[in-house]
N, C-alpha and C positions, 0 to 999 in steps of 0.2 A: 620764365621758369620752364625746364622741360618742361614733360609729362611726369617723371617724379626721378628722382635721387637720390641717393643714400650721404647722409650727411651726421653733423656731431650735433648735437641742440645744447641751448646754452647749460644745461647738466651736466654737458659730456657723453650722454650715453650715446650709441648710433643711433639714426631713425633712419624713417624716410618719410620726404618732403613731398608733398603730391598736391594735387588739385581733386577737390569734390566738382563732382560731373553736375552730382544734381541739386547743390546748393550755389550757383555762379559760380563756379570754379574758385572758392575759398581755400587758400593753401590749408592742409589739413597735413598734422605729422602722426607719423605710422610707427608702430613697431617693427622690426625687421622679420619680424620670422611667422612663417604660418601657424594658425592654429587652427587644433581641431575642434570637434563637434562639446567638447565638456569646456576649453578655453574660450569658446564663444559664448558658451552659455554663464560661465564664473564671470566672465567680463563685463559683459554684460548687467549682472548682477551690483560687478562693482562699480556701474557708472559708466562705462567705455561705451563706447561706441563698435561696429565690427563695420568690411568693407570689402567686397568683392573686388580683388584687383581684377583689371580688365585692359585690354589695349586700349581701348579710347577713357579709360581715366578710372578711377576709385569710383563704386558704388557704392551707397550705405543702403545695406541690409536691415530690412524689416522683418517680421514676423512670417509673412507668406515664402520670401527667400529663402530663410532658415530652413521652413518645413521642405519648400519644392527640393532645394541644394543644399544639403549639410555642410558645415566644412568637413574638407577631407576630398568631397565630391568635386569643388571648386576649391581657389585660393582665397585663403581671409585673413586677412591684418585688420588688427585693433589700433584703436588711438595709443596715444604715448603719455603714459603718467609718470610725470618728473619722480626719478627716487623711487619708485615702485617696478620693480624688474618684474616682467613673466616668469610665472611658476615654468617647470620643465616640463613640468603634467601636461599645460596647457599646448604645448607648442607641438605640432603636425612631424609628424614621422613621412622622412619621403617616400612617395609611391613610388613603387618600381616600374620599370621600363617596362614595357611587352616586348617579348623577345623578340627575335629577327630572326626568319629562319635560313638558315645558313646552306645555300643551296649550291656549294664549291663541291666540288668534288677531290681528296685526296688520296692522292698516288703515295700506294702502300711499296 
């Protein structure tokens, strides 16, 4: 199995298929989309799991992570509940780029 995928689950909905780093590498299925700092904490709430993506695999997120790194500050994907879609509330607004500063000179 890569490192993770974007794939259908037997629901239909998208997910992503991944490995937990810090449970044996347990395939674990993801939500697609980031959330922020109130969808981790409602998720949470409801039972979910949350997970730092990272290049060398999914993290799960504790108590002390949450505090040090919000979402928003990192990336977080929640587990996948069959039939229960993420609220829009929940889901991360992309940060924008830092600009580039454009150091061309144009001939007026």
């Amino acid at each position: 199995m890569p490192k993770q995928q974007l794939t259908r689950h037997t629901c239909g909905a998208h997910v992503i298929t991944a490995l937990d780093r810090h449970r044996a590498a347990i395939p674990i299925t993801l939500e697609p989309y980031p959330i922020n700092p109130l969808g981790e904490a409602a998720a949470l709430q409801d039972g979910r799991h949350s997970y730092q993506a990272r290049d060398y695999g999914q993290g799960r997120r504790r108590a002390h992570h949450i505090r040090q790194q919000p979402a928003g500050q990192v990336t977080v994907l929640i587990t996948h509940k069959c039939h229960q879609p993420i609220p829009h509330e929940w889901i991360a607004t992309p940060r924008p780029r830092p600009a580039k500063p454009n150091d061309q000179e144009v001939n007026f």
